[in-house]
C-alpha positions as CSV (number, residue, x, y, z in Angstrom):
1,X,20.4,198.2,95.2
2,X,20.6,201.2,92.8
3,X,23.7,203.4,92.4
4,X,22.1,206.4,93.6
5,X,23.0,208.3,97.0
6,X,21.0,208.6,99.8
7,X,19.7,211.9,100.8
8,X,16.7,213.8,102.4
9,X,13.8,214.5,100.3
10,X,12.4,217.9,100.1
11,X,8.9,217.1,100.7
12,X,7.8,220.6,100.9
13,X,4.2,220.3,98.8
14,X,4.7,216.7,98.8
15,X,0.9,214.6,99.1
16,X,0.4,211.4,101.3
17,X,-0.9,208.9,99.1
18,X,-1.5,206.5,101.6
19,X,0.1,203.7,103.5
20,X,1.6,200.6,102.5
21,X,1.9,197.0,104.2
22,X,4.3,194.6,103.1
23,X,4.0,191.1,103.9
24,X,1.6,191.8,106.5
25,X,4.5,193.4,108.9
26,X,6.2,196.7,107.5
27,X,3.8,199.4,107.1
28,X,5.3,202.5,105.4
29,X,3.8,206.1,104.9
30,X,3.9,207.3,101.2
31,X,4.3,210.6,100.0
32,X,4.4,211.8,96.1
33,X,6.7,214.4,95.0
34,X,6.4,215.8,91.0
35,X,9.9,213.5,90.5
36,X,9.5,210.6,93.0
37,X,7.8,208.5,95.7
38,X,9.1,209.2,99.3
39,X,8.2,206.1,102.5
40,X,9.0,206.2,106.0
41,X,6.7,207.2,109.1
42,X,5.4,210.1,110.6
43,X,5.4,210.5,114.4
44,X,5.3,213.0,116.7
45,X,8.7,214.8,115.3
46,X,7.3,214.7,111.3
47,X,8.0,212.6,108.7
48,X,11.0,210.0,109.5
49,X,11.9,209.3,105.7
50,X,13.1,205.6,105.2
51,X,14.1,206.1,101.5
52,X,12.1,207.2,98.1
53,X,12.1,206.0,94.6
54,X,12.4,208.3,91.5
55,X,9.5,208.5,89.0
56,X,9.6,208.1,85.7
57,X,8.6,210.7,83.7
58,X,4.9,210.2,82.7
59,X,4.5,207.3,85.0
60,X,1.1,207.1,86.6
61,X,1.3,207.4,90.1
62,X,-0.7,203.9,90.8
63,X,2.2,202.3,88.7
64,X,5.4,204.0,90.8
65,X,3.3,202.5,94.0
66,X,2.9,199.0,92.6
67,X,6.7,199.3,91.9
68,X,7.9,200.7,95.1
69,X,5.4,198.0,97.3
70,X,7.0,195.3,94.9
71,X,10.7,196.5,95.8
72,X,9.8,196.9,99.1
73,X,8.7,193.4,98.8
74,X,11.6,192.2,97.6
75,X,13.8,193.9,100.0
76,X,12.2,192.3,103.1
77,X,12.2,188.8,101.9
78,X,15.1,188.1,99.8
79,X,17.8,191.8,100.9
80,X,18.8,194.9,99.2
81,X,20.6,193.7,96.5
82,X,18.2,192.3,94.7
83,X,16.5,195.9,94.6
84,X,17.0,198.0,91.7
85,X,15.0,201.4,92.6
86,X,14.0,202.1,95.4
87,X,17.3,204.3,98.0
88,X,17.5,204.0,101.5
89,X,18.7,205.4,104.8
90,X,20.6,203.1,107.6
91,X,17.6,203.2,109.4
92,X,16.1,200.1,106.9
């Protein structure tokens, strides 16, 4: 997994750009940010943030959510080392 720390998002602003599915079984909530891409679920309490990826700066957003779902994808079936960007809570 990447070097970067895990903290909160501020997702004040943020958009939901939809769900993802991986492998038919996780299903994550996606919301964009002007600097990254932020998954987890919402419920009753808000948004329960799972972890985010940074953007690139002038990466389309369609792009970032093809990377994220394939890091996702890769972190389901084969572990977290084998991730480079996405950053995650315990709760993974």
């Amino acid at each position: 997994m990447t070097n970067k720390q895990w903290s909160v998002s501020n997702i004040k602003g943020a958009k939901y750009v939809g769900a993802l599915e991986i492998e038919g079984e996780e299903c994550f909530d996606v919301l964009a940010t002007n600097d990254r891409l932020v998954f987890g679920s919402a419920c009753h309490a808000g948004f329960l943030e799972s972890g985010f990826t940074l953007r690139d700066d002038g990466e389309p957003l369609d792009e970032a959510l093809q990377e994220l779902q394939a890091d996702l994808e890769v972190y389901y079936r084969d572990g977290a080392q084998y991730v480079s960007r996405i950053v995650c809570n315990d709760r993974m």
